[in-house]
C-alpha positions in Angstrom: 181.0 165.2 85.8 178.8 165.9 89.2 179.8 162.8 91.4 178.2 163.3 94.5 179.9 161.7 98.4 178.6 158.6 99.5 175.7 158.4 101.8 178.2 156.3 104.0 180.4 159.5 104.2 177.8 161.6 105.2 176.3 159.6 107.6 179.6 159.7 110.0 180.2 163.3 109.9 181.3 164.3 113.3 182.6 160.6 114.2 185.9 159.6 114.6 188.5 157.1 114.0 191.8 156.3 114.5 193.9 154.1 112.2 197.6 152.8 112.2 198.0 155.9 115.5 196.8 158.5 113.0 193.7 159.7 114.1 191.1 161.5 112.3 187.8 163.7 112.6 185.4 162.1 109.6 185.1 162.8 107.1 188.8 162.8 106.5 188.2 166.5 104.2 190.2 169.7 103.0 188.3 172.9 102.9 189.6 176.9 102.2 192.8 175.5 100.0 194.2 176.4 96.7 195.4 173.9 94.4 196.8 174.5 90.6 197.4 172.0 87.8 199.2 172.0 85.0 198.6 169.7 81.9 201.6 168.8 79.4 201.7 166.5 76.0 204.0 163.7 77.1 205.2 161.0 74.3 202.7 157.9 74.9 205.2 154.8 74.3 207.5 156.4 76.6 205.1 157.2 78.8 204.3 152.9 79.5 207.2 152.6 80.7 206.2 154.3 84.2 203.0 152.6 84.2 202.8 148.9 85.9 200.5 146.1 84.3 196.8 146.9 83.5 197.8 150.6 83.5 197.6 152.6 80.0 198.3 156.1 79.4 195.2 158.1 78.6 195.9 159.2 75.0 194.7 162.5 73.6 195.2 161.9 69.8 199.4 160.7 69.3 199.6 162.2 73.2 199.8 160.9 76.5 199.7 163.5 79.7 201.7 164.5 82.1 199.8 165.9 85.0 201.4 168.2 87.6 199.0 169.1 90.4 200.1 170.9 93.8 197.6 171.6 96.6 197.8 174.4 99.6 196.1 172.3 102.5 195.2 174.6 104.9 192.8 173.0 106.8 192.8 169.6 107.3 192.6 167.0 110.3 196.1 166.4 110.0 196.9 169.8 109.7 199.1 171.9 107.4 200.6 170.5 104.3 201.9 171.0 100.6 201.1 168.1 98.5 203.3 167.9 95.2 201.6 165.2 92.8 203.1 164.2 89.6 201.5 161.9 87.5 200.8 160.4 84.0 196.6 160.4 83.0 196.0 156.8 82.7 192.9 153.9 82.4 192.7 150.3 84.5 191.7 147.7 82.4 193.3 144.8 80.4 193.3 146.3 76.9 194.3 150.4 76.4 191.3 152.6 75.9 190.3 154.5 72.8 191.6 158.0 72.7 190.0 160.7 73.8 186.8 158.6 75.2 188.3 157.8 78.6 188.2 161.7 79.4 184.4 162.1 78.9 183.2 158.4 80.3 186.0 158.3 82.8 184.2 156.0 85.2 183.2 153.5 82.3 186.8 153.5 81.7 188.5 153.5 85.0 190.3 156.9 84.4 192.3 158.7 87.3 195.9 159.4 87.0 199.3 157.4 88.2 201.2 159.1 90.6 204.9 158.8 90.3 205.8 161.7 92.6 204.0 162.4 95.7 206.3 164.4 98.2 204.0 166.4 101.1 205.3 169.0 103.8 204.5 167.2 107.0 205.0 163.4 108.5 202.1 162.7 109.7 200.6 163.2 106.2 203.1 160.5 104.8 202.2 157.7 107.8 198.6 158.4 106.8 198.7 159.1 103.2 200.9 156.0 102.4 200.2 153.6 105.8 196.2 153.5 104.5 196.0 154.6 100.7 198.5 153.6 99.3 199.9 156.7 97.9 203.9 157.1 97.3 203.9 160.2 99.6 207.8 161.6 101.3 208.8 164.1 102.7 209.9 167.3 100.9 210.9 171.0 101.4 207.9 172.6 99.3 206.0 176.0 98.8 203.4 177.3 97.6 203.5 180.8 96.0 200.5 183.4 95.0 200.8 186.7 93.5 199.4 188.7 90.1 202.1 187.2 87.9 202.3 183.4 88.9 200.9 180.9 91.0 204.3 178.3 91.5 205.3 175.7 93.6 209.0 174.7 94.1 210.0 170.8 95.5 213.6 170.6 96.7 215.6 167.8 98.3 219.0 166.9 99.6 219.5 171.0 99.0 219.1 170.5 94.9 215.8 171.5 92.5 213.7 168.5 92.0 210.5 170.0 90.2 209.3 173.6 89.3 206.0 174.2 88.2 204.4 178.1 87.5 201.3 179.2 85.4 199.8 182.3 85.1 196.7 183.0 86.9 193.1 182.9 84.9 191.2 186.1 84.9 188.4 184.5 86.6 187.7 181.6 89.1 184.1 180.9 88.7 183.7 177.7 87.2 182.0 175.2 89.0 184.0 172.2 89.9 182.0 168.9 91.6 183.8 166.0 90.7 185.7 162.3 91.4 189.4 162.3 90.5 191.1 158.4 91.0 194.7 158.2 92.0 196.3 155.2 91.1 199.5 154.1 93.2 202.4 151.4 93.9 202.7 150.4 97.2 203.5 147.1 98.9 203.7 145.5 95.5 200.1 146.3 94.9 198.2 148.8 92.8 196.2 151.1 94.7 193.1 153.2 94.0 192.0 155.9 95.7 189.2 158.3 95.0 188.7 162.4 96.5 185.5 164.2 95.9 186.3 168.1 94.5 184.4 170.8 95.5 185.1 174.0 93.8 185.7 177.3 91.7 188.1 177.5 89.2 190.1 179.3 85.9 190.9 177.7 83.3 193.5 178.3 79.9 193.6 176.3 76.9 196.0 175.8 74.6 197.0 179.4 73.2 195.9 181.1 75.7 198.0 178.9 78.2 201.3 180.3 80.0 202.9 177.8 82.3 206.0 175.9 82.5 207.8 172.8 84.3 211.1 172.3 85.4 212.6 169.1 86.0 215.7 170.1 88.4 219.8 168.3 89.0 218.4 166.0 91.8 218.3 162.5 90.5 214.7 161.7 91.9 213.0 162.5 88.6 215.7 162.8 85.8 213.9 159.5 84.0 211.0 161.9 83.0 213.4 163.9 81.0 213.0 161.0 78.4 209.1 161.7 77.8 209.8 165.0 75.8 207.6 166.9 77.7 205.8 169.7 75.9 204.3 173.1 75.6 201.1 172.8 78.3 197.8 173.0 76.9 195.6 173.6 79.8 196.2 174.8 83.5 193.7 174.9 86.5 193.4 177.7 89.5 191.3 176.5 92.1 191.3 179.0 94.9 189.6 177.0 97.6 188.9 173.6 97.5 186.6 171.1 99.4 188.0 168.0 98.9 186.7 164.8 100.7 188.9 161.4 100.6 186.8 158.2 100.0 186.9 155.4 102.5 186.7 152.9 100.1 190.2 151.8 98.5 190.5 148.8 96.2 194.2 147.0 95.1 195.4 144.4 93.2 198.8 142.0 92.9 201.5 143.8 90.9 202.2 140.4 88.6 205.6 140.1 86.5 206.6 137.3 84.1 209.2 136.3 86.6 209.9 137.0 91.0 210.4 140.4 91.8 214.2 139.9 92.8 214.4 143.0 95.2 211.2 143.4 97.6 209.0 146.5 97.3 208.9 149.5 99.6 206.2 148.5 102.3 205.0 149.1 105.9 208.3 149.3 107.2 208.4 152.7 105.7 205.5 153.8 107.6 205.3 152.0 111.1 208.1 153.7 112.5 206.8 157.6 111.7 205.7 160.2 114.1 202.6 162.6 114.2 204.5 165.4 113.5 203.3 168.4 111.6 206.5 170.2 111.2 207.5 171.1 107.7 210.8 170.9 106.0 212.7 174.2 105.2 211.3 176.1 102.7 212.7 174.9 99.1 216.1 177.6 98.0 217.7 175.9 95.2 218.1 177.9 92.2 215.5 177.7 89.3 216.4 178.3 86.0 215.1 181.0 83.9 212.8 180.9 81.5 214.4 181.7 78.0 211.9 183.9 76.6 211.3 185.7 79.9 207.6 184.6 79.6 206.0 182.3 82.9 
């Protein structure tokens, strides 16, 4: 898919703006930062129950997917950050989508992925992430890892493991990579979209050729996904510097229930009161735990 920025976007390059105290250079962009990503088979009934109303997981054959994405951003106007996104590949719409359909038309139908995870390095990058997208982002102790063997990514709190994620580098980066991804998000008691326009290289494995794995640590944060019987990944992504360019267009909708919510949802009272700061957590040190084969 070749999705190219809005005009709009272009045409205040160089401007600036400052919302909710966080201000920004435009266009708010990441350039010169490597990401990875990680795709595993999840079990698609289990999978619903993570997703709110008019939310369906994207279904490859039987199989829904789990998507584990981590991006080195190195230069932004907010500075450094590791973003840690976990998420379930999903469609918006009143009815599920066919399989397989929504990952070739994905605009037709309204394809992105729901984040359920979003912990970043830095504050400011949680007041602006979550204060004007919408996106579940925390705080975190994260890294970021490269070498010949792995690419990883480690996401600790309260001093336990939360999530591990490795794959084994491609033996070339030279796809071409110009496309929209949509994140889907909670916030406020609303559904949020958000859209990013990728610019890029990458490597990709498929299937057998594929050696990457995910760890779901003792913190309690995450233990629910234990219940999706995560599988073997069948693809993962090395992008080793991205361009990536946030829309400034978001849209939302009323989370609806059959009955009232009886306890409120997280809103801007977890934002309002958070500082500029660009300081990082400490490096993640809980143990991770091997891999039984020995293999990445």
């Amino acid at each position: 898919m070749f999705d190219k920025i809005p005009e709009r976007i272009k045409d205040y390059a160089g401007r600036f703006s400052l919302v909710d105290g966080v201000p920004f250079k435009l266009p708010v962009a990441a350039t010169h930062s490597p990401a990875l990503m990680a795709i595993f088979p999840i079990d698609a009934e289990k999978a619903r129950a993570f997703l709110p109303k008019g939310i369906h997981p994207l279904r490859l054959w039987r199989k829904a997917l789990l998507i584990v994405t981590v991006i080195d951003y190195r230069e932004t106007p907010i500075g450094k950050y590791v973003e840690y996104s976990i998420a379930i590949a999903c469609t918006h719409g009143k009815k599920p989508a066919p399989r397989l359909l929504p990952a070739l038309f994905m605009d037709f139908f309204k394809a992105g992925q729901y984040v359920v995870d979003l912990p970043v390095s830095s504050e400011i990058s949680v007041k602006g992430g979550k204060g004007i997208w919408g996106m579940p982002k925390h705080q975190g102790h994260l890294n970021f890892n490269i070498s010949e063997e792995r690419i990883s990514s480690q996401y600790d709190l309260d001093g336990k493991l939360v999530a591990y994620v490795e794959i084994e580098p491609p033996k070339k980066t030279c796809i071409p990579v110009r496309t929209k991804a949509s994140n889907y998000c909670s916030f406020r008691g609303m559904l949020m979209k958000s859209d990013i326009f990728l610019d890029a290289r990458c490597g990709i494995r498929l299937f057998r050729n594929v050696k990457a794995r995910f760890v779901i640590g003792d913190h309690p944060r995450l233990q629910a996904m234990k219940e999706l019987e995560i599988g073997e990944a069948i693809a993962t992504v090395f992008l080793p510097s991205i361009t990536g360019t946030l829309d400034d267009h978001v849209e939302s909708w009323f989370l609806d229930s059959d009955q009232l919510p009886e306890k409120a949802p997280e809103g801007m009272e977890s934002v309002v009161g958070l500082s500029l700061s660009e300081e990082w957590l400490s490096p993640p040190s809980a143990p991770i735990p091997p891999h039984a084969d020995g293999r990445c």
